[in-house]
C-alpha positions in Angstrom: 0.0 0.0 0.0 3.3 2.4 -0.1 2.3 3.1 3.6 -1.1 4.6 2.4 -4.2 4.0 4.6 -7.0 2.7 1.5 -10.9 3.1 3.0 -11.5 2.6 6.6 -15.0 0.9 7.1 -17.2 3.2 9.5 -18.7 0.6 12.6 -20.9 2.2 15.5 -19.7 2.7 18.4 -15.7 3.5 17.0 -14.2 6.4 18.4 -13.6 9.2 16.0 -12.2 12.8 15.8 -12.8 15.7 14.2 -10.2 16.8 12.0 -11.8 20.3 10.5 -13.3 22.8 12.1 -16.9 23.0 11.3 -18.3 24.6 14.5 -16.1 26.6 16.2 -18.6 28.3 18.6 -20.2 25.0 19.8 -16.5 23.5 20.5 -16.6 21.4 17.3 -13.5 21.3 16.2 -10.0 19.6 14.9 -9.2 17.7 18.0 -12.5 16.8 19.2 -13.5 13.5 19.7 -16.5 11.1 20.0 -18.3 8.2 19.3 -20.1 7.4 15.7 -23.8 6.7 16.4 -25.6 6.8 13.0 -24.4 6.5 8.9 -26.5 7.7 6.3 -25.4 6.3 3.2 -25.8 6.4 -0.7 -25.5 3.6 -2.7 -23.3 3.5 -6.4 -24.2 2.1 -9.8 -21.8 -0.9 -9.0 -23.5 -1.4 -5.3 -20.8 0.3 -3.2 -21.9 2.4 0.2 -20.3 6.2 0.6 -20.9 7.5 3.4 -23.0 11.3 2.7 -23.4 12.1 6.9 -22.8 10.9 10.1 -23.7 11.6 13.5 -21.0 11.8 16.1 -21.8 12.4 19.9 -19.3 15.0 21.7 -19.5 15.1 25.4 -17.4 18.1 24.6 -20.0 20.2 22.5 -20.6 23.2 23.6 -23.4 24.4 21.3 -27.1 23.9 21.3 -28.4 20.4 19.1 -30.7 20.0 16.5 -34.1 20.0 17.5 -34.3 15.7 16.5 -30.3 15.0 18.4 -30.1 13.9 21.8 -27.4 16.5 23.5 -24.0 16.3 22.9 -24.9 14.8 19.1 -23.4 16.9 15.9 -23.6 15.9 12.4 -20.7 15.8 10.2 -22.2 16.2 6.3 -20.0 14.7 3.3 -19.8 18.4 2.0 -18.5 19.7 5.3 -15.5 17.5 6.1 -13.8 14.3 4.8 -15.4 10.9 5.0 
């Protein structure tokens, strides 16, 4: 792999950080980290899955939710950051 990471497969549950900043008021930030809790995904002509959001919770956050998220819950969109 010439020392490359290819595509990490997203589980629930796995510990993530954030490595943009994409909510600087609320505290969400490059640094902060989590837990994945939900995928939303498209699917290609060829069947793959790519991920188009996330939802990460941040004990850290800072910032008010969504009216749907339980506290502490963010989403990450594929057009905000790096999935």
């Amino acid at each position: 792999t010439n020392q490359q990471l290819g595509k990490i497969p997203l589980v629930l549950g796995m510990p993530v950080m954030i490595s943009q900043n994409f909510d600087v008021e609320a505290g969400v930030v490059n640094g902060c980290t989590g837990t994945l809790k939900c995928i939303r995904y498209r699917v290609d002509k060829e069947g793959r899955r790519q991920a188009i959001s996330c939802v990460v919770h941040a004990p850290n956050m800072l910032g008010e939710n969504l009216p749907q998220l339980p506290d502490h819950h963010v989403v990450a969109l594929e057009d905000s950051v790096d999935m």
